[in-house]
C-alpha positions as CSV (number, residue, x, y, z in Angstrom):
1,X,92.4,-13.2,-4.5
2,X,93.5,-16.3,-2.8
3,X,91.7,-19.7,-4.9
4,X,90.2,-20.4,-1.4
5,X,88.1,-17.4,-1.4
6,X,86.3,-17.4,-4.8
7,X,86.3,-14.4,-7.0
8,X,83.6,-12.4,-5.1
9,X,81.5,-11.8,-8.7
10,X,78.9,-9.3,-8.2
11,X,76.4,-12.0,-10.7
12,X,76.9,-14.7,-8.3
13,X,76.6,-12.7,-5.1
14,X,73.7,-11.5,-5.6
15,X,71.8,-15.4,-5.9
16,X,72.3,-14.9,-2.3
17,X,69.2,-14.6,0.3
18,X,71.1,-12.9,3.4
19,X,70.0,-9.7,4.5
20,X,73.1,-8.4,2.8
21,X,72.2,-9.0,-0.2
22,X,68.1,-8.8,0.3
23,X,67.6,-5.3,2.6
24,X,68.3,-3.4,-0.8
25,X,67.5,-3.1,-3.9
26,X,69.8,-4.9,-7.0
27,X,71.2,-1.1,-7.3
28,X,72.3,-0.6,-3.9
29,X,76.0,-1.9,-3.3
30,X,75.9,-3.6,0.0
31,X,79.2,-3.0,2.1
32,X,76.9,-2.6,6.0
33,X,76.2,-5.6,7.5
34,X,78.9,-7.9,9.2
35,X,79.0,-10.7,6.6
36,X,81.8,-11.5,4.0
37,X,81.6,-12.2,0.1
38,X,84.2,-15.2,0.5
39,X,83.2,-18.6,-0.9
40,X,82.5,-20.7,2.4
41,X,85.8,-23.0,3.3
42,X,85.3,-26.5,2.2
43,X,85.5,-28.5,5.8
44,X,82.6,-26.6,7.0
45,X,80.6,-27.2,3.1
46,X,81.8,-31.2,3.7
47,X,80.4,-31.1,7.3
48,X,77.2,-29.3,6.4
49,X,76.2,-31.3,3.5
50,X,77.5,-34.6,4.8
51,X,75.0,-34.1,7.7
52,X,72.2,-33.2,5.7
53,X,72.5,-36.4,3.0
54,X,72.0,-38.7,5.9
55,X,69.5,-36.4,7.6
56,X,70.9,-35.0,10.5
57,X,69.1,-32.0,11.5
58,X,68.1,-32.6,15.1
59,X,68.8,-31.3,18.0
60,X,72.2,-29.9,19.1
61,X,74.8,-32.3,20.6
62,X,78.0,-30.3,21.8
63,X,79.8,-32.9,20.7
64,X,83.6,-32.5,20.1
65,X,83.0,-28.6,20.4
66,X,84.6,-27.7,23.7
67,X,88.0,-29.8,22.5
68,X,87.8,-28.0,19.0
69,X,87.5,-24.5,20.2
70,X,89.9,-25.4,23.2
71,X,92.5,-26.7,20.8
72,X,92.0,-23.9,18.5
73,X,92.4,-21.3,21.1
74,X,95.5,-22.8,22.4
75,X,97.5,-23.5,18.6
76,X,96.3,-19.6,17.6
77,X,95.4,-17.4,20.4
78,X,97.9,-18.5,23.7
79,X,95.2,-19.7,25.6
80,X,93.8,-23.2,26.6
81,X,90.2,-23.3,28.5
82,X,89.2,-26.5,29.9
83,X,86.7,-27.8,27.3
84,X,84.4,-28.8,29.7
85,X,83.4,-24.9,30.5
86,X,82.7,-24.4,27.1
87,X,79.4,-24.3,26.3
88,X,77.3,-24.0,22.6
89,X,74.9,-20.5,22.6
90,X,72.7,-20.0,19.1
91,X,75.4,-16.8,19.1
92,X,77.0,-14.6,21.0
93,X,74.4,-11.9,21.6
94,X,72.3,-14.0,23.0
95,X,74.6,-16.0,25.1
96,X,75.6,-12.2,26.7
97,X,71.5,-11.2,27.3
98,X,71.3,-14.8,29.1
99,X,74.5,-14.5,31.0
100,X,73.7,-10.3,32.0
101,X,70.1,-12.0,33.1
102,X,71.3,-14.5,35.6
103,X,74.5,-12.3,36.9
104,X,72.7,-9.1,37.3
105,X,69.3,-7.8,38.9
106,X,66.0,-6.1,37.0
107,X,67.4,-2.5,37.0
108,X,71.1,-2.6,36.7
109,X,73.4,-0.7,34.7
110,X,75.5,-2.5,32.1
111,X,78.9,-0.6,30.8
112,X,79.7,-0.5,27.4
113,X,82.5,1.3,24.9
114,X,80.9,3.5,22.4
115,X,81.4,3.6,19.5
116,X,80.1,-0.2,19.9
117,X,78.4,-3.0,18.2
118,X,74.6,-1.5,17.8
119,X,73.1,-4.6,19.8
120,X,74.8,-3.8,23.2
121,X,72.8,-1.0,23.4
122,X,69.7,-2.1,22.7
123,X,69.4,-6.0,23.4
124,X,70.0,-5.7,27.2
125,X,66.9,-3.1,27.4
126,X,64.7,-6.5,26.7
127,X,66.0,-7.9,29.5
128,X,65.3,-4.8,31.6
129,X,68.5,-3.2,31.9
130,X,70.3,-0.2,31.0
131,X,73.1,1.2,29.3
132,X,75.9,3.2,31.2
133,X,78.1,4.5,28.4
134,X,82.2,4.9,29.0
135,X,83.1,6.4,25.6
136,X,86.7,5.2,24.1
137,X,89.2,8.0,23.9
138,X,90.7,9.3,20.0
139,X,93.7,10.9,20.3
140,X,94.7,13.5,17.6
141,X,95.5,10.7,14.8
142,X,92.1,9.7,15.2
143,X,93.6,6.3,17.3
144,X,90.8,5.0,20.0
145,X,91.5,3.7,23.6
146,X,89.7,2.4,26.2
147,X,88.9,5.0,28.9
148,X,90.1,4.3,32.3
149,X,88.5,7.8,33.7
150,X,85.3,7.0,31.5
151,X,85.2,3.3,32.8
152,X,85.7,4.1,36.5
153,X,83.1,7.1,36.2
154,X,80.3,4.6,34.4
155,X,81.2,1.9,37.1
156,X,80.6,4.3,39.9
157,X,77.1,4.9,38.6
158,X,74.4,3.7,41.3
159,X,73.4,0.0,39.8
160,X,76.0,-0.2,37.7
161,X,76.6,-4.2,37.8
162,X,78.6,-5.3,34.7
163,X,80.9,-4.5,32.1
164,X,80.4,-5.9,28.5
165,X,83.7,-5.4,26.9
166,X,84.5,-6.0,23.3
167,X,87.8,-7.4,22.1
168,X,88.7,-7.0,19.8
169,X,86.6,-4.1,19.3
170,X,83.8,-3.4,16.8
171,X,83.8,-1.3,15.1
172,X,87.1,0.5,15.1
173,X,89.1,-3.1,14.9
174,X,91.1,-1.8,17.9
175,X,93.3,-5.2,19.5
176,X,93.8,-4.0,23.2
177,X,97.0,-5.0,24.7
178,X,97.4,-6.9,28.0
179,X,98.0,-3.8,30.0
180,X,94.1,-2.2,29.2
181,X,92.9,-5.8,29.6
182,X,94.5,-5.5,33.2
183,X,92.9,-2.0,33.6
184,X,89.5,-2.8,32.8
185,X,90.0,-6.0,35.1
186,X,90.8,-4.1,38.1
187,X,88.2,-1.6,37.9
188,X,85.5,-4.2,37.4
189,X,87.1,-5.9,40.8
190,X,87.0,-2.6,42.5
191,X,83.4,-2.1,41.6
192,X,82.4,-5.8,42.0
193,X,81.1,-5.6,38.5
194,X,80.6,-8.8,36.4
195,X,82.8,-9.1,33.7
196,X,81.6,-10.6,30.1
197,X,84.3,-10.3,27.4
198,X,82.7,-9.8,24.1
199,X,86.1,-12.3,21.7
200,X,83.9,-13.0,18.6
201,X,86.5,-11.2,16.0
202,X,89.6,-12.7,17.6
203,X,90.0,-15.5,14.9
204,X,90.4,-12.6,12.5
205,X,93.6,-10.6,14.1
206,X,95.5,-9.0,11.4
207,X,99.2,-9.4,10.7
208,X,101.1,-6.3,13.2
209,X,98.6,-7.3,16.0
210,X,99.0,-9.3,18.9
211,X,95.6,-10.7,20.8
212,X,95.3,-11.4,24.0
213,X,92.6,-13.5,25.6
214,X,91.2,-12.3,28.3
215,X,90.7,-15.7,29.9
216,X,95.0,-16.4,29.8
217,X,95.6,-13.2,31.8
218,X,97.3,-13.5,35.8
219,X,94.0,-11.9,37.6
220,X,91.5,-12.9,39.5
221,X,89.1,-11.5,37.4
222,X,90.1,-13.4,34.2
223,X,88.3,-16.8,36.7
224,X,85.3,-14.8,37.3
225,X,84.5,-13.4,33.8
226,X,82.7,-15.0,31.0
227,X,84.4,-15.2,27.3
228,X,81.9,-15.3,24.5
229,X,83.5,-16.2,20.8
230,X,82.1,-18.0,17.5
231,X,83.2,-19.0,14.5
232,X,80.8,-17.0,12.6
233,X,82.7,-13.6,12.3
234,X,86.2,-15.7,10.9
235,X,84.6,-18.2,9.0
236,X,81.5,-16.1,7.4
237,X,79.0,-18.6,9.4
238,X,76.4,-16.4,11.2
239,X,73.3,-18.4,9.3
240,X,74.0,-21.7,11.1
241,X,73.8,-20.0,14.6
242,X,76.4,-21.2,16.7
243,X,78.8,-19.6,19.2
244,X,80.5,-20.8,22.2
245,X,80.9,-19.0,25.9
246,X,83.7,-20.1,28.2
247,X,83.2,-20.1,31.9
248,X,86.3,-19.1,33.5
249,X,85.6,-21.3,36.9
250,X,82.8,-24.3,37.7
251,X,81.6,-21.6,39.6
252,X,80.9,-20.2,35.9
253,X,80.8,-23.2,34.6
254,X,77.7,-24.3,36.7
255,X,75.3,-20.9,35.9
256,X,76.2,-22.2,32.5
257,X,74.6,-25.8,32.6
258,X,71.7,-24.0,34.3
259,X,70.9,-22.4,31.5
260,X,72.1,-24.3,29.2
261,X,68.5,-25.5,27.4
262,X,68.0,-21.7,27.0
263,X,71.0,-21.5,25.0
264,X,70.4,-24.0,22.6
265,X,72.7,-23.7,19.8
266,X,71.6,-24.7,15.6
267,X,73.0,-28.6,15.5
268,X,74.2,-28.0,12.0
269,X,76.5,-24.5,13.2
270,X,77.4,-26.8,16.4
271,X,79.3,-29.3,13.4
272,X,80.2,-26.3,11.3
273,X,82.3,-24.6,14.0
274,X,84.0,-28.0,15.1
275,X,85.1,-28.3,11.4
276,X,86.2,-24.7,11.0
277,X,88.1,-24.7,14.3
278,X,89.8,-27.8,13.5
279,X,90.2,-28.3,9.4
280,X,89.3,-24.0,8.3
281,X,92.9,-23.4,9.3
282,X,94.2,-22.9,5.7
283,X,90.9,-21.2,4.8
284,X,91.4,-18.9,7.2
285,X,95.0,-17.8,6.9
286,X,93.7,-16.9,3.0
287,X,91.1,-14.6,4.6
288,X,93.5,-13.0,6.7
289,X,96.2,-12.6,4.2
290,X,93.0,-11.1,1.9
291,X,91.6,-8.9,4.7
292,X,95.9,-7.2,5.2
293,X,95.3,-6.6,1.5
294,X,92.6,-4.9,1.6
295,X,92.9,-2.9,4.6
296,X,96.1,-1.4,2.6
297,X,94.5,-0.9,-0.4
298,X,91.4,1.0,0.9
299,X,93.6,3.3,2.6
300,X,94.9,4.1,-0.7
301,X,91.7,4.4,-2.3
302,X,90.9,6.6,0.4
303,X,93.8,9.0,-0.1
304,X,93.0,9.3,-3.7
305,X,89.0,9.5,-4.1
306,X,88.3,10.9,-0.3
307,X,91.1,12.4,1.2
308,X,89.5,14.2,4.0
309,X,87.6,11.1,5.4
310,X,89.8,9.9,8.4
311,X,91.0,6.2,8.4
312,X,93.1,4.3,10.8
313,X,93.7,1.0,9.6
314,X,91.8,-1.9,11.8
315,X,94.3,-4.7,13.7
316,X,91.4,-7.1,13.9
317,X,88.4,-8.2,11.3
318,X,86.9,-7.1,7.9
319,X,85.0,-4.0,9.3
320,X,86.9,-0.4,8.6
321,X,85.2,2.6,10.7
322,X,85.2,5.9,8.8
323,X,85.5,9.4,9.9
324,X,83.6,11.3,7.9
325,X,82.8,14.5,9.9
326,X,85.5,16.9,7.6
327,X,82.8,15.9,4.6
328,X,79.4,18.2,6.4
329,X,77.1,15.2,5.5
330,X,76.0,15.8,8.7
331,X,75.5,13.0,11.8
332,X,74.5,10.3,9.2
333,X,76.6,10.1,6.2
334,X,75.7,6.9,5.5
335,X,72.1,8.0,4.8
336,X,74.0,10.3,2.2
337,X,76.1,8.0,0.4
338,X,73.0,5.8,0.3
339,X,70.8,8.0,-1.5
340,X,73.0,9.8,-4.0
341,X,75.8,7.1,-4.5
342,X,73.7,3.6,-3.7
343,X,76.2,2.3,-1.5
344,X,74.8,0.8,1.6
345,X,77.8,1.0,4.9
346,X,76.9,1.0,8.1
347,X,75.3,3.7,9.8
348,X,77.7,5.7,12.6
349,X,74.8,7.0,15.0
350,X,73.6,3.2,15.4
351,X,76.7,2.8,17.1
352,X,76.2,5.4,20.0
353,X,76.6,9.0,19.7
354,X,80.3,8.8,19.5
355,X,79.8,6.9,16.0
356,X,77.9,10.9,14.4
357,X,79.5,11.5,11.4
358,X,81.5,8.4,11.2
359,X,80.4,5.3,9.0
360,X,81.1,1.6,8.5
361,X,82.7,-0.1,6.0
362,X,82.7,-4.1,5.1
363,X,85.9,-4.5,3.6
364,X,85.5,-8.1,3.4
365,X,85.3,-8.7,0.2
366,X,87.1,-8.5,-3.1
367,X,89.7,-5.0,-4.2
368,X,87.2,-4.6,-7.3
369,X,84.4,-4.4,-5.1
370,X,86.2,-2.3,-2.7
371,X,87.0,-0.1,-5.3
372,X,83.8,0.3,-6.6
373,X,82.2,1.3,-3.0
374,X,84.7,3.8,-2.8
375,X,83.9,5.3,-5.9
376,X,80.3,5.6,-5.5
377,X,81.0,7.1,-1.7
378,X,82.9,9.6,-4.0
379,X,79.9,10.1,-6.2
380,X,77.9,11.1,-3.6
381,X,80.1,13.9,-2.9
């Protein structure tokens, strides 16, 4: 592995307090949850501990966060927002319950993609919504798409009011091209649906893969839609609770600053993600160069201790999505490989009815861990 990204050892690891490494017990592999094993990159260690020796732990200042991500998003991704419609959320979940609050009425009907990141379906209900589902497509290989028949169906459901899409997606890594971007655009303008674009894996597009933000495309919709990102999912920051959402107009711009003190961001993840979207560079082409690795060899590993588990290698992120279904461990496999193999991955169901039988690997981490979660999936068996 890359020096940047420590050795991953199971010893050290395991003095961690996350949920990863706390929801089971020391015999339970953890491979479920979206955190990574990688050491953190020094800028964001130097930014975090540099605040803390002179006691900075107030209250969040954006700061120099709009010009980081702005810069960032312009030198990697093709795009270049106006910093000054980029605002701080605590992450981006909440920043999409906030923004479905103020854009849509009690009642109304938010579209999402199953197989999709567990959250969508339920964190909307608090806010007293519901979930229309458009299902992605799989095609023979096992390859997913988004759904134009399934979108335009769920957007012609009475109150349906907004479509939460997720690029790249989670959990099958899919990168959509410009062309489905354009798609789902012009169905939501069709419907007059609000549009919130869902970017948080972008930093982590894989070598073979081209990303497009949904904010550079030639459509009216891409001025009326809302971008939410973080550097949490590239950088392995979650725990200092920061992401950013980008306004696509001052139209947008100004709902934000309305709710802006209900969006309050952690000060110390506000100076983290300046620092990893300015100085993490190098840290984060070692992560990707890791993550290409990885995605390689756990098809291999695949192939050799569970052939008949279908696996289509992700374009985006550290998260591989599993077909189990030829194995009969029935809807849940994960529950399976839990008991008789402890190894924890992510349960398919949580992830909508189109995720039974499939599970979710965290491949994030180092091949000898990889390895080892592969072979005690195979134990199971």
């Amino acid at each position: 592995m890359d020096a940047l990204l420590g050795t991953c050892s199971l010893p050290q690891l395991r003095r961690r307090r996350s949920a990863k490494w706390r929801t089971y017990p020391p015999d339970v592999l953890p491979a479920f949850v979206a955190e990574m094993d990688f050491d953190l990159a020094p800028p964001i260690v130097r930014a975090v501990t540099d605040a803390l020796a002179i006691g900075d732990c107030g209250y969040a200042h954006k700061g120099k966060l709009g010009e980081a991500y702005a810069e960032f998003a312009a030198g990697r991704l093709g795009w270049a927002p106006d910093p000054r419609w980029v605002y701080p959320v605590p992450d981006v979940m909440t920043g999409l319950a906030e923004v479905i609050e103020a854009v849509t009425p009690p009642g109304a009907g938010i579209v999402i993609n199953p197989p999709v990141y567990p959250p969508f379906r339920y964190r909307f209900g608090f806010y007293g919504r519901r979930i229309i589902d458009a299902p992605l497509a799989r095609d023979e290989t096992g390859a997913c798409a988004l759904d134009p028949a399934a979108i335009e169906a769920a957007l012609s459901r009475p109150g349906a009011a907004a479509y939460v899409l997720c690029s790249p997606h989670n959990p099958t890594g899919n990168v959509w091209s410009a062309e489905q971007l354009a798609m789902a655009a012009d169905l939501c303008q069709r419907h007059g649906a609000a549009l919130l674009v869902d970017e948080i894996h972008a930093p982590l597009v894989l070598p073979g893969a081209r990303f497009v933000p949904f904010g550079s495309l030639d459509h009216e919709m891409a001025g009326r839609a809302f971008v939410f990102t973080s550097a949490s999912k590239g950088w392995n920051i979650p725990g200092l609770k920061c992401g950013v959402v980008i306004a696509g107009s001052e139209a947008g711009a100004a709902l934000l600053e309305q709710r802006r003190r209900a969006m309050a961001a952690a000060h110390l993840g506000v100076l983290a993600s300046v620092a990893a979207f300015t100085e993490g560079l190098p840290w984060l082409d070692a992560a990707l160069r890791q993550l290409d690795q990885n995605r390689g060899l756990l098809a291999g590993l695949l192939r050799e201790h569970l052939p008949a588990v279908g696996y289509s290698r992700p374009q985006a992120s550290f998260l591989a999505w599993l077909d189990c279904r030829a194995l009969d461990l029935g809807d849940d496999p994960a529950a399976v490989f839990l008991d008789q193999g402890r190894v924890a991955v992510g349960h398919g169901p949580d992830f909508g009815r189109p995720g039974n039988g499939f599970v979710r690997l965290n491949i994030g981490t180092s091949p000898a861990l990889i390895a080892e979660a592969v072979r005690r999936m195979a134990s199971a068996l």
